[in-house]
LUMPA-977762 format. One record per atom (N, C-alpha, C): residue in one letter; atom name; y, x negated, z. Coordinates in steps of 0.001 Angstrom, whole numbers. Example, Ala and Ser with C-alpha at 12.3 -4.5 7.8 and 13.67 -1.06 7.14 Angstrom:
A	N	-5690	-13190	7800 $
A	CA	-4500	-12300	7800 $
A	C	-3300	-13200	7800 $
S	N	-2250	-12850	7080 $
S	CA	-1060	-13670	7140 $
S	C	30	-12900	7870 $
END
This chain:
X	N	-5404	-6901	5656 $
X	CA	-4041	-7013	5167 $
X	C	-3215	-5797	5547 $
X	N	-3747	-4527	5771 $
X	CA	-2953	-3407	5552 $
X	C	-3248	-2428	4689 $
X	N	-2954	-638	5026 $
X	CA	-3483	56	4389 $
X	C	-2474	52	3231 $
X	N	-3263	147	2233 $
X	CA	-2451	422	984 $
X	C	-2079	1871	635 $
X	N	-1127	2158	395 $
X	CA	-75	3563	266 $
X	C	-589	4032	-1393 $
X	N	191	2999	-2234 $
X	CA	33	3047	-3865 $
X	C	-302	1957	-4489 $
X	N	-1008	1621	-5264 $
X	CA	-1072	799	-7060 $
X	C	-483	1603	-7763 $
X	N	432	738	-8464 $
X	CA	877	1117	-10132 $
X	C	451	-495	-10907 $
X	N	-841	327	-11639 $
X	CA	-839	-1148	-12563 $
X	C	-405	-1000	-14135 $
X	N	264	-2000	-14660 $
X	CA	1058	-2144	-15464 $
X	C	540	-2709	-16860 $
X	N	638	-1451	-17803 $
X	CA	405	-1847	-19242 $
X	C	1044	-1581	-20460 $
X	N	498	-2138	-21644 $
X	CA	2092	-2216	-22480 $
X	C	1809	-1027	-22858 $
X	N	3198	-397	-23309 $
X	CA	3473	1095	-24068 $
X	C	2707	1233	-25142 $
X	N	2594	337	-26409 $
X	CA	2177	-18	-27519 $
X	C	141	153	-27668 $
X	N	143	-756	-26736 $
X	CA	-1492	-858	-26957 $
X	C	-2640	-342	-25671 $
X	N	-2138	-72	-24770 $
X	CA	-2253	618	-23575 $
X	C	-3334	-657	-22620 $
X	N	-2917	-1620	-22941 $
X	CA	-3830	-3067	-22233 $
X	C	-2804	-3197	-21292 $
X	N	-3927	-3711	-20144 $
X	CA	-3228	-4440	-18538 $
X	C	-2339	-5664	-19469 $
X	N	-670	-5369	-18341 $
X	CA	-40	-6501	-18577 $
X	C	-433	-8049	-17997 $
X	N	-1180	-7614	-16706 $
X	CA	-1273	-8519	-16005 $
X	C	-809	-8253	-14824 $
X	N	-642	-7455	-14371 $
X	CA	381	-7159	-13176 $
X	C	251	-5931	-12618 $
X	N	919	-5707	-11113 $
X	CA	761	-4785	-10445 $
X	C	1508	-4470	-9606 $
X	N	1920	-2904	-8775 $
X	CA	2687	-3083	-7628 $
X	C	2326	-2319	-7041 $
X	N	1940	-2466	-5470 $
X	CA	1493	-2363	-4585 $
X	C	2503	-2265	-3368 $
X	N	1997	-575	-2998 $
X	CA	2771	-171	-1637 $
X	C	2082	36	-411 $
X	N	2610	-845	339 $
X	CA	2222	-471	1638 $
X	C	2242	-224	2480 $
X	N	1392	618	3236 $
X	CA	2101	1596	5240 $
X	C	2923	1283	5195 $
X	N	3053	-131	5897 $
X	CA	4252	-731	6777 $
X	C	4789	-2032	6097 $
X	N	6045	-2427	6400 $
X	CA	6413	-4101	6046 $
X	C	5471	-5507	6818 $
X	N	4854	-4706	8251 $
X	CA	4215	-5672	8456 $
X	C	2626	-6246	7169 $
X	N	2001	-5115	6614 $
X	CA	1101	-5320	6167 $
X	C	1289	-5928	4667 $
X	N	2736	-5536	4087 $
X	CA	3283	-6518	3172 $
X	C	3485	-7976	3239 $
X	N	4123	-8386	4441 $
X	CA	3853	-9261	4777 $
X	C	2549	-10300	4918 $
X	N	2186	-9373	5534 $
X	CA	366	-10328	5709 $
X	C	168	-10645	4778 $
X	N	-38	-9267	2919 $
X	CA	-595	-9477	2137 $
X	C	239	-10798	1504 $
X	N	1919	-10897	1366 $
X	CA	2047	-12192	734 $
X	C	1391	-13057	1111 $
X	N	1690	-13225	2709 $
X	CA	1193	-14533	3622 $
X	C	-155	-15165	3243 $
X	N	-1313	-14142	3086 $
X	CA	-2911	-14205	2967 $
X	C	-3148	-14507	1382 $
X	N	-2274	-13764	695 $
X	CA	-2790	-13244	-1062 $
X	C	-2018	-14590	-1986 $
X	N	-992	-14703	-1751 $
X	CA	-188	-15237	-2370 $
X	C	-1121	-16808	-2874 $
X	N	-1595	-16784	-4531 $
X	CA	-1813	-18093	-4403 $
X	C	-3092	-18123	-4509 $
X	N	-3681	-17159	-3902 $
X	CA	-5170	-16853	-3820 $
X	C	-5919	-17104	-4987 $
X	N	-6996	-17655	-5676 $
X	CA	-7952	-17338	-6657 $
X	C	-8716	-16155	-6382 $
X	N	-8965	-15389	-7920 $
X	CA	-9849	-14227	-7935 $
X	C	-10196	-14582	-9582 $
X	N	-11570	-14257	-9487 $
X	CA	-11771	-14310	-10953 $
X	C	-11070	-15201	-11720 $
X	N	-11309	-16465	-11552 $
X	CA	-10497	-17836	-12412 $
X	C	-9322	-17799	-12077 $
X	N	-8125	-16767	-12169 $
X	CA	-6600	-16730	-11808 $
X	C	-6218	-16887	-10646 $
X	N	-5186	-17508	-10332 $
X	CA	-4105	-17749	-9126 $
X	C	-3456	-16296	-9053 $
X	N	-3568	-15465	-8161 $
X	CA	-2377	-14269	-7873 $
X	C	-1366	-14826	-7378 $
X	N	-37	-14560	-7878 $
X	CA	867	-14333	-7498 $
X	C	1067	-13485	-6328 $
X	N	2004	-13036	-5509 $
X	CA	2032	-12229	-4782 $
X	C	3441	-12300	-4033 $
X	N	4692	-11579	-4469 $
X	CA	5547	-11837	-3393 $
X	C	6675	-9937	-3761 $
X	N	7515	-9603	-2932 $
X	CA	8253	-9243	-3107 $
X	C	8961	-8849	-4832 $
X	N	9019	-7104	-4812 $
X	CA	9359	-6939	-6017 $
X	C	10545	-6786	-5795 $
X	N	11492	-6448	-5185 $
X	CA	12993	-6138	-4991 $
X	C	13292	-5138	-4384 $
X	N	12598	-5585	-2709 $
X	CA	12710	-4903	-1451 $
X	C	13557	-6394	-701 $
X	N	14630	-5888	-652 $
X	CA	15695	-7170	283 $
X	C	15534	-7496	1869 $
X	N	15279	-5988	2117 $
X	CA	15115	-5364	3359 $
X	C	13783	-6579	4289 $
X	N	12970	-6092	3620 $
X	CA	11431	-6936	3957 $
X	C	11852	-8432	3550 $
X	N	12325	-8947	3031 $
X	CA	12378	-10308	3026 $
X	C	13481	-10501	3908 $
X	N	14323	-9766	4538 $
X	CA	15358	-9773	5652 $
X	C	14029	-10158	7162 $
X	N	12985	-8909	6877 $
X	CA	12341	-8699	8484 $
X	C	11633	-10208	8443 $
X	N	11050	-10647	6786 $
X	CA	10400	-11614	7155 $
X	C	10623	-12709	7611 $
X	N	12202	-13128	7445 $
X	CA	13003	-13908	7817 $
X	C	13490	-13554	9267 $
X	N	13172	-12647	10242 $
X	CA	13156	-12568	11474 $
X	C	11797	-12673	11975 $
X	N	10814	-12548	10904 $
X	CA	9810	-13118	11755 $
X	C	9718	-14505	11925 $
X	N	10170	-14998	10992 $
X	CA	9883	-16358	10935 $
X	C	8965	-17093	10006 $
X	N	9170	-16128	8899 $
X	CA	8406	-16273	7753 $
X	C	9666	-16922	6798 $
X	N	9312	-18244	6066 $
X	CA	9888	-19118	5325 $
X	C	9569	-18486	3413 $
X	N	10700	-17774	3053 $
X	CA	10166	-16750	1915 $
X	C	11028	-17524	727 $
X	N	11287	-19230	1393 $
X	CA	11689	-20091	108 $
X	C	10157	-20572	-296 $
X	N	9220	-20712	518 $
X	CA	7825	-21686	461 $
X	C	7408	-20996	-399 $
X	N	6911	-21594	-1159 $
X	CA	5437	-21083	-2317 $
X	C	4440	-19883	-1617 $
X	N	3827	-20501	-466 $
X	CA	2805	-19815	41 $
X	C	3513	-18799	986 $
X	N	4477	-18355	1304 $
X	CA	5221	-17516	2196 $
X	C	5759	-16756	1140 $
X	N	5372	-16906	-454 $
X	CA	6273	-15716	-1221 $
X	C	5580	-14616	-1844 $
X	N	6360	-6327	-3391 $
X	CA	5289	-6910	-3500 $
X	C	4613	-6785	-4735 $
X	N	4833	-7430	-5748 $
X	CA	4110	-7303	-6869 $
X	C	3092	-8218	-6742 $
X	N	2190	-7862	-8135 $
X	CA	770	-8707	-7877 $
X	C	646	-9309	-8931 $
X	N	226	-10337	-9787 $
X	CA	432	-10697	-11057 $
X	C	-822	-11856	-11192 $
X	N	-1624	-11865	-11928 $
X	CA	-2178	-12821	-12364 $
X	C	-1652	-14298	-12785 $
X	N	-1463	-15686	-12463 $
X	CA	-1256	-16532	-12978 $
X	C	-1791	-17688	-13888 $
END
C-alpha cells in the first residue's frame, strides 16, 4: 500500500477506550490512494473497514485525475471500523 508516515488512533476523553477509528498518514498521495483502493471495505477481525479520505480535497482532486471514481463505495484517509 505505501509507507506509512503517522497513526493517530482515536479515543474518548472520558474513558480512554478506542473510538473505533483512526488516521493515517502517508509518504505520498499515491500510497493513499492504493490504501483506499485495496482497504476500503476490507474485512479484518469480523468488521468491514471503512477507509476513505479525511478532508484532504487536494488527493481526491489527484484521484480524480487518475481516474479513480471517489463517488463508488469501493474507490472511497481515515480508518474506521464498520
Amino acid at each position: 500500500l505505501g509507507r506509512v508516515i503517522k497513526v493517530r488512533m482515536v479515543s474518548d476523553v472520558e474513558t480512554g477506550k478506542p473510538r473505533g477509528f483512526a488516521f493515517v498518514e502517508f509518504e505520498d498521495p499515491q500510497a493513499a490512494l492504493s490504501a483506499i483502493r485495496n482497504m476500503n471495505d476490507y474485512e479484518l477481525n469480523g468488521r468491514r473497514l471503512r477507509v476513505n479520505f479525511s478532508n484532504s480535497s487536494h488527493l481526491e482532486t489527484l484521484a480524480g485525475q487518475l481516474g479513480m471514481d471517489m463517488t463508488r463505495k469501493d474507490a472511497n484517509v481515515s480508518i474506521g471500523g464498520g
